[in-house]
N, C-alpha and C positions, 0 to 999 in steps of 0.2 A: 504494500500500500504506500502509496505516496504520503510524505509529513505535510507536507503543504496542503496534498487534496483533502485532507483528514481537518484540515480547521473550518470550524462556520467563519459566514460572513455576518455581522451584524448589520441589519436595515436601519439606519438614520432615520430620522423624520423625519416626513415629506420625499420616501421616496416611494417608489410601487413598484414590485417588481413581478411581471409575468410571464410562466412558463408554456407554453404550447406549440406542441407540432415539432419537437426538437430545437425551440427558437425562445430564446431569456430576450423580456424586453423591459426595460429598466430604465424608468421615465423619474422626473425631480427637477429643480430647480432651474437647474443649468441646462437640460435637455431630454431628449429623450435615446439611446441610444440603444441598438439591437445584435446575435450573436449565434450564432447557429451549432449546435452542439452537436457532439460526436453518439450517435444512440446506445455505444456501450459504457455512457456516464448516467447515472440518475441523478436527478436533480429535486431537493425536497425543502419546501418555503413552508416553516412551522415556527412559531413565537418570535416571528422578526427578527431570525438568522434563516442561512439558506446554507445546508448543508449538499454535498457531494459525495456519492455512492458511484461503487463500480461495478456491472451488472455482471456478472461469472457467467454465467449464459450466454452472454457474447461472441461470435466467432472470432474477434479481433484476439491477435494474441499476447501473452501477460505482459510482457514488458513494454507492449504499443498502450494498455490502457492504464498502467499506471503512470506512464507520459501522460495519456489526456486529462488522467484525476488529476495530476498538479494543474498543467496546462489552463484548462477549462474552470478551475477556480481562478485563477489567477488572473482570467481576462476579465471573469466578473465582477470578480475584487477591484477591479483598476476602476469597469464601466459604476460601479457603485458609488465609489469614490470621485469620479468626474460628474456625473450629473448632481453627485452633490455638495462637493467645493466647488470643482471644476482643477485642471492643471495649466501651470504658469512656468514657460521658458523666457530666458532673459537673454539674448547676444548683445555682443559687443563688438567692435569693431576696429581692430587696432592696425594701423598704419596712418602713414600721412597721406591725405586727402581720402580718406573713403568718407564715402556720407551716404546715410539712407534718409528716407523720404517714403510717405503713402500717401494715395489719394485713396478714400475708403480702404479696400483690401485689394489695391495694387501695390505694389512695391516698387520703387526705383532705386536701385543700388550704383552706387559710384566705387569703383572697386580699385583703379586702375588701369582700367581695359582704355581701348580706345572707345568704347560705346558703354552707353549707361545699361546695368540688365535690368528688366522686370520679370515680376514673379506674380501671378494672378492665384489668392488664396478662394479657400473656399469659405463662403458664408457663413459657417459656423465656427470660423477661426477667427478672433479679434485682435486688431495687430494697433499698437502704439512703437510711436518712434521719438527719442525722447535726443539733443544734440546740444549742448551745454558748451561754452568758451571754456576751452584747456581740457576736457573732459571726450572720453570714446563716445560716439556718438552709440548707443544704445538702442535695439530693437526688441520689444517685448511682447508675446503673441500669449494668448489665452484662446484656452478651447476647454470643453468636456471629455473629447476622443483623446486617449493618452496616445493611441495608435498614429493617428493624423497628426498631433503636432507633434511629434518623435519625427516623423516621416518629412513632414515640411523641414525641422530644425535640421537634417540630414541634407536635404536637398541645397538649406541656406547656405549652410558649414562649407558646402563643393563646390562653392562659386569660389570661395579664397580659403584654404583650410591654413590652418597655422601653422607657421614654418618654424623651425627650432632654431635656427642662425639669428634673426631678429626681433621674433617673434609677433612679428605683423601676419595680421589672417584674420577670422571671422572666430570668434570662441564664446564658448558659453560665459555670462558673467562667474568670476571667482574660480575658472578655469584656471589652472597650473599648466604651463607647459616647459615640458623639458630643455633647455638650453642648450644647446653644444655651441663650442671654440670654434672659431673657423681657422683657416689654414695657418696665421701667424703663428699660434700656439703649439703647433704640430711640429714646426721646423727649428723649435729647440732643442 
């Protein structure tokens, strides 16, 4: 048995959460968000936790369902926890002259290139762009889908990823990145 798949999830207030057809649909605050489940999981919403069972009858084989027992909590844990905080990425933007800018949920980035990029999010992504005198110009996106904005902050990161020589790139705020010497250092 999975450790992970073996814990309840506890339901906050104001959330609802519903089982049918092999599909958890987990609506609250912040959204509503949906999940399609593997049939050799059971799924059991009894005194506002939602426990996870692994059906032995199943033709899947053991070590593939105790993957989905963690697995399959773990997405529902996330979507639980988004529609009811919601999650919050922060980047940051270190080199000279990068700047970002939105209009609604376009982006326009200044990276270096010779062209400016944009990035067109999706609706349910909420994007602030924050650019302070002496300070990294900051881009900060809020969503409910832990999935989507991992996926988006991935896609951000690949337009300039952070170099270890200078450490100019696109990084998460409070990001550490490794350092290395460059060549002077070598040739003593």
């Amino acid at each position: 048995m999975s450790r992970i798949g073996k814990l309840p999830i506890s339901i906050p207030a104001g959330v609802t959460v519903d089982f049918k057809d092999n599909v958890v649909t987990v609506k609250g605050p912040k959204g509503e968000l949906k999940q399609k489940i593997d049939p050799s999981i059971k799924l059991a919403i009894e005194d506002g936790h939602i426990n996870f069972t692994v059906d032995e009858n199943s033709p899947v084989n053991y070590k593939q369902k105790n993957a989905f027992h963690g697995l399959y909590r773990s997405l529902v844990n996330n979507m639980v926890v988004g529609v009811s905080e919601g999650y919050r990425k922060v980047l940051e933007l270190v080199g000279v002259g990068y700047r970002v800018s939105n209009q609604g949920n376009v982006i326009e980035f200044s990276l270096g290139y010779t062209h400016p990029i944009f990035i067109q999010l999706p609706p349910e992504v909420k994007v602030e762009t924050k650019s302070e005198r002496n300070q990294n110009p900051l881009l900060i996106l809020e969503c409910c889908d832990k999935q989507l904005i991992g996926h988006i902050c991935a896609k951000i990161r690949s337009f300039r990823k952070p170099e270890p020589y200078k450490g100019k790139g696109i990084r998460f705020q409070g990001e550490v990145i490794r350092r290395k010497s460059g060549k002077s250092a070598a040739a003593k």
